[in-house]
C-alpha positions in Angstrom: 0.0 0.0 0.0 2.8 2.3 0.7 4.5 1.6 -2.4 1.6 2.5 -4.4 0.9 5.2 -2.6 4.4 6.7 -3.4 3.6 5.6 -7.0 0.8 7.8 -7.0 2.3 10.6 -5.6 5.7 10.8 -7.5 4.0 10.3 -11.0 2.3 13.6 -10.2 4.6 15.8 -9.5 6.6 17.8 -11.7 9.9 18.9 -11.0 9.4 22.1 -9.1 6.3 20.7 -7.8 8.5 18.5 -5.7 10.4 21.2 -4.3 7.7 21.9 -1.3 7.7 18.0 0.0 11.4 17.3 -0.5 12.3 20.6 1.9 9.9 18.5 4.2 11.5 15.2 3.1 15.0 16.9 4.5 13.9 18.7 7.6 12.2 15.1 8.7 15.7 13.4 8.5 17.7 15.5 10.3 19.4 17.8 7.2 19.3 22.3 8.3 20.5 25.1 7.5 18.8 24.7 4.3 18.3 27.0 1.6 16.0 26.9 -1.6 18.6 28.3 -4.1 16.9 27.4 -7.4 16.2 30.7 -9.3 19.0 32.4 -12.2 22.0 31.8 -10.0 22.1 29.0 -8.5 24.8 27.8 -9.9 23.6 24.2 -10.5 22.0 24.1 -7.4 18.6 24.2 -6.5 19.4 23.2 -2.3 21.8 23.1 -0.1 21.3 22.2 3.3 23.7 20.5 5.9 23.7 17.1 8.1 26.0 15.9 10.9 26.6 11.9 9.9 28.6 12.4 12.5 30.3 15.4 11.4 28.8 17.9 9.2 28.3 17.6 5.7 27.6 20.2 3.2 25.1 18.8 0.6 23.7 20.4 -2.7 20.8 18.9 -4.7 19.4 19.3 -8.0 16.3 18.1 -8.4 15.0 16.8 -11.8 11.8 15.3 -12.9 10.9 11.9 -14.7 13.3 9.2 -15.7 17.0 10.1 -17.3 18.0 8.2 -19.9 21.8 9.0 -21.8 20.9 12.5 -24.0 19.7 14.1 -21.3 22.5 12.9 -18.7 24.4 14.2 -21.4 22.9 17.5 -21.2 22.5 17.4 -17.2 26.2 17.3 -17.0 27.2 20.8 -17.3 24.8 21.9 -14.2 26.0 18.3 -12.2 29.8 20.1 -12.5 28.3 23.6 -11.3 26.7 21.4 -8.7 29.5 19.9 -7.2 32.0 23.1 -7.6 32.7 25.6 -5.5 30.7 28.1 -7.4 29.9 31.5 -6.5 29.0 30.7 -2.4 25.5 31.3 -1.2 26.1 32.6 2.2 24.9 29.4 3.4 27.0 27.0 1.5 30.6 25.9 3.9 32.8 25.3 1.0 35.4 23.9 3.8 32.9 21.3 5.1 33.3 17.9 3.7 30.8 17.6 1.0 28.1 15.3 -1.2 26.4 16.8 -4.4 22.9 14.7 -5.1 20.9 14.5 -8.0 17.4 14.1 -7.3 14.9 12.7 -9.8 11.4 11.2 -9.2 12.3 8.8 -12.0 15.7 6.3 -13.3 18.5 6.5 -14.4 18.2 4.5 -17.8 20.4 3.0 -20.6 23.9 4.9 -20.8 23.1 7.4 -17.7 23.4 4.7 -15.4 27.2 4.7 -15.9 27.2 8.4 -15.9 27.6 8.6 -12.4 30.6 6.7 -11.6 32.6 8.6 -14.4 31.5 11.8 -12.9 32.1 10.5 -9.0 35.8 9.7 -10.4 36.6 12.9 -11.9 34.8 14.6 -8.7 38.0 12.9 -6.3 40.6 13.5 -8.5 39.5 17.4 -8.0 38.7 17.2 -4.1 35.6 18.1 -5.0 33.7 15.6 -2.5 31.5 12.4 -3.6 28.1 12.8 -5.7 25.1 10.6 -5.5 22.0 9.9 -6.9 18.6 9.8 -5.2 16.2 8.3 -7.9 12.4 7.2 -6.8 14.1 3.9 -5.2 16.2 5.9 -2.5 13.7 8.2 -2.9 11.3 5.3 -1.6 13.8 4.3 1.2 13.8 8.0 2.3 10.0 7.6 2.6 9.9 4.6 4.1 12.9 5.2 6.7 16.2 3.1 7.0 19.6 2.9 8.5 20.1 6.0 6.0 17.0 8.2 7.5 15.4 7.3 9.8 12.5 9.2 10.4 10.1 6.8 9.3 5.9 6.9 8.7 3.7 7.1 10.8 2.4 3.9 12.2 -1.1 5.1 11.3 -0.2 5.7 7.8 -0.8 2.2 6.4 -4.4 1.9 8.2 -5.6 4.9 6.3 -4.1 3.9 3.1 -5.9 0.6 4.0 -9.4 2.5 3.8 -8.3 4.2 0.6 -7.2 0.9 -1.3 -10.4 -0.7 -0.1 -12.4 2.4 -1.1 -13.9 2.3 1.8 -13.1 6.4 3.0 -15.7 8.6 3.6 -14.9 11.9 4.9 -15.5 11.1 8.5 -13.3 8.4 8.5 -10.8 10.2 6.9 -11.0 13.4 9.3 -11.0 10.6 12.6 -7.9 8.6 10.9 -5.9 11.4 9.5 -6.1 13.7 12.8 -4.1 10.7 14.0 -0.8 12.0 12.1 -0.9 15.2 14.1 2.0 15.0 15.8 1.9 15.7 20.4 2.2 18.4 21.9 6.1 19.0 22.3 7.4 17.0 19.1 10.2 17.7 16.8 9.4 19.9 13.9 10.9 17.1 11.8 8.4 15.2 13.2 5.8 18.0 11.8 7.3 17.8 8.6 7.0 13.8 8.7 3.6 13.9 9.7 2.7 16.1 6.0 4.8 14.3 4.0 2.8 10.9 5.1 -0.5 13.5 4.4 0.4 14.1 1.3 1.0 10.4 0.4 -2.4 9.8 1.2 -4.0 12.8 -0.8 -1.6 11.9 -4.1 -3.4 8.2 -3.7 -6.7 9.4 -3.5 -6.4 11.6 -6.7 -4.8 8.3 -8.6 -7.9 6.7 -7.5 -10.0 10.0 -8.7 -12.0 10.7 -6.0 -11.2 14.6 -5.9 -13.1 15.7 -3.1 -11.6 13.0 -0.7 -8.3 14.0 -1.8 -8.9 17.6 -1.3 -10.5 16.9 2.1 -7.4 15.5 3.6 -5.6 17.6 2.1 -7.2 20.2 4.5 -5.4 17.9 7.3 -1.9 19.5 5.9 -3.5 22.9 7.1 -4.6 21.4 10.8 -1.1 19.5 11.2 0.2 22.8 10.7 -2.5 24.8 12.5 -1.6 22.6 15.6 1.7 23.9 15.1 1.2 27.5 15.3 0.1 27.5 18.9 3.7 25.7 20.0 5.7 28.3 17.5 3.5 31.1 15.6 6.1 31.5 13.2 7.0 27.6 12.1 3.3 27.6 12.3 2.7 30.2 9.8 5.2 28.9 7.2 4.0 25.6 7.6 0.3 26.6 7.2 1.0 29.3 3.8 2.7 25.6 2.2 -0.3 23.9 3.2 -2.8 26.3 1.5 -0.7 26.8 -1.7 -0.4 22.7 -2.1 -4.3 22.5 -1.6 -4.9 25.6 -3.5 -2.8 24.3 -6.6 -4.2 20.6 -6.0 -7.6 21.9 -6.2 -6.9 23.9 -9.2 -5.8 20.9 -10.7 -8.6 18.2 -10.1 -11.4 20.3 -10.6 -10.2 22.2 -13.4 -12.9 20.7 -16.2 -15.9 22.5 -13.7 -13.2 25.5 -13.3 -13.0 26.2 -16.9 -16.9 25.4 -17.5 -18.3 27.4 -14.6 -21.6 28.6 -16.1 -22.5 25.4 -18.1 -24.3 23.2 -16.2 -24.2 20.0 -18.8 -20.8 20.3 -18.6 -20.9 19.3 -14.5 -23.8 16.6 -14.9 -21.3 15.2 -17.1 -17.9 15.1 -15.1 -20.3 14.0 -12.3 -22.2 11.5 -14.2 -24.2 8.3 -13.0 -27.7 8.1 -12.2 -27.0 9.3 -9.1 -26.4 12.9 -10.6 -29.1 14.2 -8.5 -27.5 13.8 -5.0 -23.4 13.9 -6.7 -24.1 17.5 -8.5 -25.5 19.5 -5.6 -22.2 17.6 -3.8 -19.9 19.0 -6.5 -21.4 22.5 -6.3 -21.0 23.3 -3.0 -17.4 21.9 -2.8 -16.4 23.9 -5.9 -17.6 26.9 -4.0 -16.0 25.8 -0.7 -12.5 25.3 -2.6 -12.5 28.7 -3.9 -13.7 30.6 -1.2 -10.9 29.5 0.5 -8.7 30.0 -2.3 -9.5 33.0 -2.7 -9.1 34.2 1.1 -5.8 32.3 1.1 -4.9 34.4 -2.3 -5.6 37.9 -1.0 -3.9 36.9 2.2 -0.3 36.4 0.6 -1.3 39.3 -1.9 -2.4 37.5 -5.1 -4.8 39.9 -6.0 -5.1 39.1 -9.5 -5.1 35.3 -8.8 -7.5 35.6 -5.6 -10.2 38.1 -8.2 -9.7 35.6 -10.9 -11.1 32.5 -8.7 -14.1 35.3 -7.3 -15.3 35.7 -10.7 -15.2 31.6 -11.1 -17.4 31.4 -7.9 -19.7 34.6 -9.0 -20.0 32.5 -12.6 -21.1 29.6 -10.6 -23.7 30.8 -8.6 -25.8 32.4 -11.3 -25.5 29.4 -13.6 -25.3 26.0 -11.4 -28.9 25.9 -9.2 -27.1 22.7 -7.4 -25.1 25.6 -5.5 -28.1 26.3 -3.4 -28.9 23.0 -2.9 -27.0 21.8 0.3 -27.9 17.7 1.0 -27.2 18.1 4.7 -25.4 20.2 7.3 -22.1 18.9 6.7 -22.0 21.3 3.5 -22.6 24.3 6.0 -19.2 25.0 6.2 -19.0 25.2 2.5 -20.7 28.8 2.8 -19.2 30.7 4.8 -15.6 30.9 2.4 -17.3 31.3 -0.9 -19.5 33.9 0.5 -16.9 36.0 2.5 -14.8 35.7 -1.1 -17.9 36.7 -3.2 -18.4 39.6 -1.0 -15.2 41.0 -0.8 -14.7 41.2 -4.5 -17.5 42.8 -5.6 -20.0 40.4 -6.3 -22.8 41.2 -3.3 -25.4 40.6 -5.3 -24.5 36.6 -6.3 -23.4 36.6 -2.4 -27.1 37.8 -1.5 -28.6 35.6 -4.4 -27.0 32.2 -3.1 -27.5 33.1 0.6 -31.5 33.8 -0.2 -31.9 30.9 -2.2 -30.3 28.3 -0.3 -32.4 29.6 2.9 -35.6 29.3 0.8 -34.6 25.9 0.0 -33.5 24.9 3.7 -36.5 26.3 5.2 -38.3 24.5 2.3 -36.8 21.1 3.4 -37.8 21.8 7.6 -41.3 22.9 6.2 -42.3 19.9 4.3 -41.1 17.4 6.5 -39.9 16.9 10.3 -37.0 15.4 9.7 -35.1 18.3 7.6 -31.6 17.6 7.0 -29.5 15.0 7.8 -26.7 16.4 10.7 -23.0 17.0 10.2 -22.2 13.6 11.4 -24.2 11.2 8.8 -22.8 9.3 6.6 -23.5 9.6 2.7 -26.2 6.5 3.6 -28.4 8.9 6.0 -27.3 12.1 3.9 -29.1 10.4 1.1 -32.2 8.7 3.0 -33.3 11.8 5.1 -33.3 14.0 1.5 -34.9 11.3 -0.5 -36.8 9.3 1.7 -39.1 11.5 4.0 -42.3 10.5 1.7 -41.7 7.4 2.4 -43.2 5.3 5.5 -41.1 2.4 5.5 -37.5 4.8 5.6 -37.0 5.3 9.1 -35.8 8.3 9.8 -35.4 10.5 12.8 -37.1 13.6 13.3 -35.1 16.6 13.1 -35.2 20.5 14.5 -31.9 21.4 14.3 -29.7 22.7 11.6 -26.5 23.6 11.2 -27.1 25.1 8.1 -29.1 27.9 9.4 -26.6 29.2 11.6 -24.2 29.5 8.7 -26.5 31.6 7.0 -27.1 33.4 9.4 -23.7 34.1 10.7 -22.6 34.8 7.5 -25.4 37.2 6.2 -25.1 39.4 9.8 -21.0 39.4 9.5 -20.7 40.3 5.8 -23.9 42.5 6.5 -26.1 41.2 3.5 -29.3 42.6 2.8 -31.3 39.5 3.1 -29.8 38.9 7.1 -33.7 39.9 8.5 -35.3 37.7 6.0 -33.1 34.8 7.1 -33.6 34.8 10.6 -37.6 35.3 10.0 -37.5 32.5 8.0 -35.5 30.3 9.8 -37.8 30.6 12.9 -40.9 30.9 10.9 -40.5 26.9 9.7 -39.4 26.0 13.5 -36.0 25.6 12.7 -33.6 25.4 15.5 -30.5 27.3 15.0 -27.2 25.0 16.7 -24.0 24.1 16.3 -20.3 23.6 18.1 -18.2 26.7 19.6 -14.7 25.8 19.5 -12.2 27.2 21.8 -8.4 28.4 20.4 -6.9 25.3 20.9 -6.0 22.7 18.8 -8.1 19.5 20.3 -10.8 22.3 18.7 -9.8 20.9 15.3 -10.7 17.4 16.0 -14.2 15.6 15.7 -15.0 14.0 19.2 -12.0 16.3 20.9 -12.6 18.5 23.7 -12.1 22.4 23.2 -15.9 22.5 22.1 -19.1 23.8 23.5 -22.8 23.4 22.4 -24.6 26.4 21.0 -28.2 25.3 21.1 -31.2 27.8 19.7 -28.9 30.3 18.7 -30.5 34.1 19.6 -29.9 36.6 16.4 -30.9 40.6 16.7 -34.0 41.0 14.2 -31.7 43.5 12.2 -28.3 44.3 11.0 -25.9 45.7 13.8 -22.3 47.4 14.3 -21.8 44.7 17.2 -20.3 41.1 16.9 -22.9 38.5 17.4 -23.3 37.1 20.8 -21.6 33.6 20.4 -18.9 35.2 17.7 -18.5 37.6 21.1 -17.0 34.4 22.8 -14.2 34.6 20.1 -13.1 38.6 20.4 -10.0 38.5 19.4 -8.0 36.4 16.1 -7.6 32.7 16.9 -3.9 31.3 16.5 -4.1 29.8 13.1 -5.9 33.2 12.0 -2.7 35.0 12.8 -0.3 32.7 11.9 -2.3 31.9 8.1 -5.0 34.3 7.9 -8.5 33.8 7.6 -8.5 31.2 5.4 -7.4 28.8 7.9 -9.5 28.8 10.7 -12.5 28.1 8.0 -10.7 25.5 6.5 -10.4 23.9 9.8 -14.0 24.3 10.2 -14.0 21.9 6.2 -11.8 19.2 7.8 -14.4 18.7 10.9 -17.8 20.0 9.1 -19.3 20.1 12.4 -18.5 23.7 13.5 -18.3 26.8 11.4 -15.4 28.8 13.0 -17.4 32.2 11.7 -16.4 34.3 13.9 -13.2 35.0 11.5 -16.1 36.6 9.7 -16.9 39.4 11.7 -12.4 40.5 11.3 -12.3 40.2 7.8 
């Protein structure tokens, strides 16, 4: 399982793409005083970075993509030279340290390039110029797996959760419960922390090979809580850690969903890449995680100053809701937390009046579901199974179902329309109470057992009390959360709503009322 988990994973990433995992690859195993160097002078090398084995030795990598057959280690070998000289120093770079120069590929050496190395090693000694090495996906594989070499090996959870995903037995909710077990304690070595995401990126990389997008893009919201645990040990680590985190989801998401990305106003188009008969439950589904991946792609955008990029993504999600009725279609409370982002980033680029479209219709069509039947919605903890009997199979005596008040749904309305002061807020609450719907959900505390289903750091919010009209002052239960939460500061707003993705039982809104 691992070793096709790896599979997946290398095949997918280009060569620069690798650059963010194999900087966690090195600070796992011990290597620091690293340096990203790849840019117009780097002299051949893309990283340097040091290790004491047990004396310290000065590496430098370059990093190439694919396998590597004799042309190209022919062409290679004019940068494998610049790598291994002295070159002009990066302040970083000991030239007097003893030293190993590593070629990095996710692929094989093949036909003559596999005696390229020895020929160069040879001419390397007879220069003083250290000893070079080649890490292709085998070592590659041992460096994931963990040897005499490196030693930091995977987690001990890792293979259960691969188990689920080779079975295709995931859901979300077993994801979220299995992957929270990679967050590393309380007190553990930031190589540990950078363990713990490479193993979460193994697991995301084998859920796209399998293509199931949304599960892949739902752990790969764990990256963003392993490092949102972080940032209340060390708020700087944490907020390095958590900016990687959102550009690998960010650009992952870009990439899976990039048919409905590229077709945002043409519904055919999504019943398609949905297909099945089962399009009626799957396209609602694909709508509202579409709008939950750029809402917070576009918060994290505008965070790290990617205006264009972040206005670019707004436009997608403005495109989306005046074409794709499925957005306002919600199939139970766990796609609550899908509103809040896409609404915040509607709102702040311009586009108030799709923000105040998708927030009246998808009340109309809550309050539509509580008024025809007393079982509503199923909760944020039902599986797919119950998701699908409570929507479907209220006219029908022999479903048993349970009825059902609450709704999770409302308060993200709610919450959202009051913080981002939408004209439609007064409407909302009437209707919400005018169908008998009880307004509830989870408060979590700043702590990071508040990122975990079934953790403490959580209280109840039952019957939620809203002011009949639009108001300067926070709302009463966003008042328990005054001032910016950890990952807030350390990520920006992004993050704490993502958070609130990853458990999709608690909305983290309060973020909403700072933005």
């Amino acid at each position: 399982m691992l070793a096709a988990a790896f599979a997946s994973w290398i095949e997918q990433i280009p060569e620069r793409a690798f650059d963010a995992t194999f900087l966690d690859l090195l600070r796992a195993q011990g290597f620091y005083d690293i340096h990203f160097t790849h840019g117009p002078y780097e002299f051949g090398k893309d990283f340097i970075a040091k290790r004491d084995e047990p004396t310290p030795i000065q590496y430098a990598f370059q990093g190439k993509a694919g396998d590597i057959g004799g042309s190209a280690w022919r062409e290679l070998y004019s940068q494998l030279l610049e790598l291994s000289s002295d070159g002009p120093a990066h302040p970083g770079f000991d030239a007097n340290l003893p030293r190993k120069s590593v070629l990095v590929t996710t692929g094989r050496l093949t036909g003559k390039a596999t005696v390229g190395p020895s020929q160069l090693q040879a001419y390397l000694s007879k220069a003083s110029l250290g000893k070079f090495e080649v890490w292709d996906s085998d070592v590659l594989k041992e460096l994931l797996n963990g040897s005499s070499r490196f030693s930091v090996a995977p987690s001990p959870t890792l293979l259960p959760i691969l188990g689920h995903v080779e079975a295709d037995t995931s859901t979300e909710r077993i994801l979220e419960r299995e992957l929270a077990l990679l967050i590393p304690p309380a007190g553990a070595s930031l190589s540990s922390v950078r363990r713990a995401l490479v193993d979460n990126s193994l697991v995301v990389a084998r859920l796209a090979d399998k293509n199931r997008p949304f599960l892949a893009l739902h752990s790969a919201l764990n990256g963003i809580r392993i490092a949102a645990a972080r940032a209340h040990e060390n708020l700087l680590e944490g907020s390095g850690l958590i900016r990687d985190a959102l550009d690998s989801y960010t650009s992952m998401g870009m990439n899976l969903l990039e048919p409905l990305l590229e077709a945002p106003a043409n519904p055919a188009t999504w019943m398609r890449w949905v297909g099945g008969p089962s399009r009626m439950i799957t396209y609602p589904v694909a709508c509202a995680k579409v709008l939950e991946f750029l809402g917070l792609a576009v918060l994290h955008h505008k965070h790290q100053g990617r205006k264009d990029k972040a206005s670019n993504l707004a436009m997608v999600a403005a495109r989306i809701v005046d074409d794709q009725p499925g957005a306002a279609h919600p199939i139970s409370d766990r796609f609550a937390v899908s509103y809040p982002p896409a609404l915040a980033a509607l709102v702040h680029f311009g586009h108030q009046e799709q923000a105040t479209r998708l927030v009246r219709e998808t009340t109309k069509w809550v309050c539509d579901r509580y008024e025809a039947s007393p079982f509503g919605l199923a909760g944020p903890y039902a599986d797919p199974d119950e998701e699908v009997r409570t929507l479907l199979g209220a006219t029908f005596e022999f479903i048993n179902l349970k009825q059902r008040r609450t709704s999770m749904l409302a308060v993200a309305l709610a919450d959202a329309s009051y913080s981002l002061s939408l004209p439609d807020y007064p409407n909302v609450v009437n209707d919400v109470l005018a169908v008998q719907i009880v307004p509830s959900c989870l408060h979590p505390d700043d702590r990071p057992d508040s990122y975990i289903v079934g953790g403490a750091g959580t209280s109840p919010l039952i019957n939620i009390h809203y002011p009949e009209a639009l108001g300067t002052k926070p709302l009463r239960h966003h008042a328990l959360q005054a001032t910016p939460r950890i990952p807030e500061q350390a990520g920006g707003p992004a993050t704490p709503l993502a958070l609130a993705c990853i458990t999709r039982d608690r909305l983290f809104t309060d973020v909403l009322a700072r933005l």
